[in-house]
N, C-alpha and C positions, 0 to 999 in steps of 0.2 A: 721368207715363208711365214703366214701368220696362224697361230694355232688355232686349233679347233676347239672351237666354244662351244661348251655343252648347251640341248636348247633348254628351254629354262619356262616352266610350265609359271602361269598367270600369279600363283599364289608365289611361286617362289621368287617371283618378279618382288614383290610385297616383301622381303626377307631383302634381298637384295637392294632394294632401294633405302632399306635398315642400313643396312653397311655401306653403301655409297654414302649417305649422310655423315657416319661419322664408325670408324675402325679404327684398332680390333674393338671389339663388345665381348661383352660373357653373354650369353643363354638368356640370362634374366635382365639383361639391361634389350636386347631385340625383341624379349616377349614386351617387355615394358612399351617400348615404342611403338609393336602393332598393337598391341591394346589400347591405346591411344585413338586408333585409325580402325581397327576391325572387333569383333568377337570374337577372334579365335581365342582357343584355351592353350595354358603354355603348353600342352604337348604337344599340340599340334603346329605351334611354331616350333617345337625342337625336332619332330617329324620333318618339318621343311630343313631347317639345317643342315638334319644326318641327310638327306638327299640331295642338298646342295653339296653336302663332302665329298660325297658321294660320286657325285658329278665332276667333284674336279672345279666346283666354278668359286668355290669357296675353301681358306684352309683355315690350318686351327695350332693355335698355339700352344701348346702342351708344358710350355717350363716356368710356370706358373700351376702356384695351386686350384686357380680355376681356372678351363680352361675360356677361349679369347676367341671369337671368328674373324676374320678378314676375308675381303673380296680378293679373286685372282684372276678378275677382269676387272679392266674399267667399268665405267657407264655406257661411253662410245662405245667400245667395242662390244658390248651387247647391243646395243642397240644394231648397230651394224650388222652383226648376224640377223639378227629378227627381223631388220627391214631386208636382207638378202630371202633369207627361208619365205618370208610372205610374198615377196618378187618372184618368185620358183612357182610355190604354190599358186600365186593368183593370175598373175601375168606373163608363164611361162618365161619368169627369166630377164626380159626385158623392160628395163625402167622406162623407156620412152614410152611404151603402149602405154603404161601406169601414171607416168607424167604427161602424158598429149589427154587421155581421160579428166585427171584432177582438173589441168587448164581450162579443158571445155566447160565443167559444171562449177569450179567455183567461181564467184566474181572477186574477178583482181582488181584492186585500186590502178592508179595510174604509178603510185609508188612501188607497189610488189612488183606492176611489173616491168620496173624500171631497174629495182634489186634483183629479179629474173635477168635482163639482158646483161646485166655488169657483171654476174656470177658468171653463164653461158660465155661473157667474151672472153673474162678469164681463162674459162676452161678451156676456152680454143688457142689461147696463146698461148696455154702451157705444152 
């Protein structure tokens, strides 16, 4: 059974993708890094944190005098919620409507979709 990933609003993606890069952090080394990348002010990346704790999608390391954040999901497995919740919401669910749409409007090399049939056959021999 796989747990349940809390979902995880656009900014806090931005926090997250902080600590997939490199974990645990303190506070001021992940303001450091989205200041880098955004405007925000450090309270408001610490804002994002306590609601990542919050969430559950991040923990915190207390036995140290400052404390540390780390992820308590992968990458994959965010990503994998988010591409499921957006399959619900947009496609009622099913990837093929979502994948038979992509194929029609993008153009595929002769390569992609040659990488499309070797993935698909796999998938059928498993």
């Amino acid at each position: 059974m796989s747990r349940k990933i809390p979902q995880i609003s656009e900014a806090e993606w931005e926090v997250m993708n902080a600590l997939w890069e490199r974990a645990p952090q303190t506070a001021t080394e992940v303001i450091g890094r989205l200041q880098e990348r955004t405007d925000w002010k450090p309270k408001t990346v610490r804002t994002l944190l306590d609601r990542l704790v919050q969430k559950e999608a991040v923990g915190v390391n207390q036995n140290q005098r400052v404390y540390t954040f780390f992820p308590l999901y992968t990458q994959d497995e965010c990503q994998l919620a988010e591409a499921q919740t957006f399959l619900k919401r947009i496609y009622g669910g099913t990837f093929k409507s979502m994948l038979v749409q992509f194929i029609q409007e993008e153009s595929l090399s002769d390569g992609d979709i040659k990488e499309l049939r070797s993935i698909l056959n796999k998938k059928s021999d498993s």
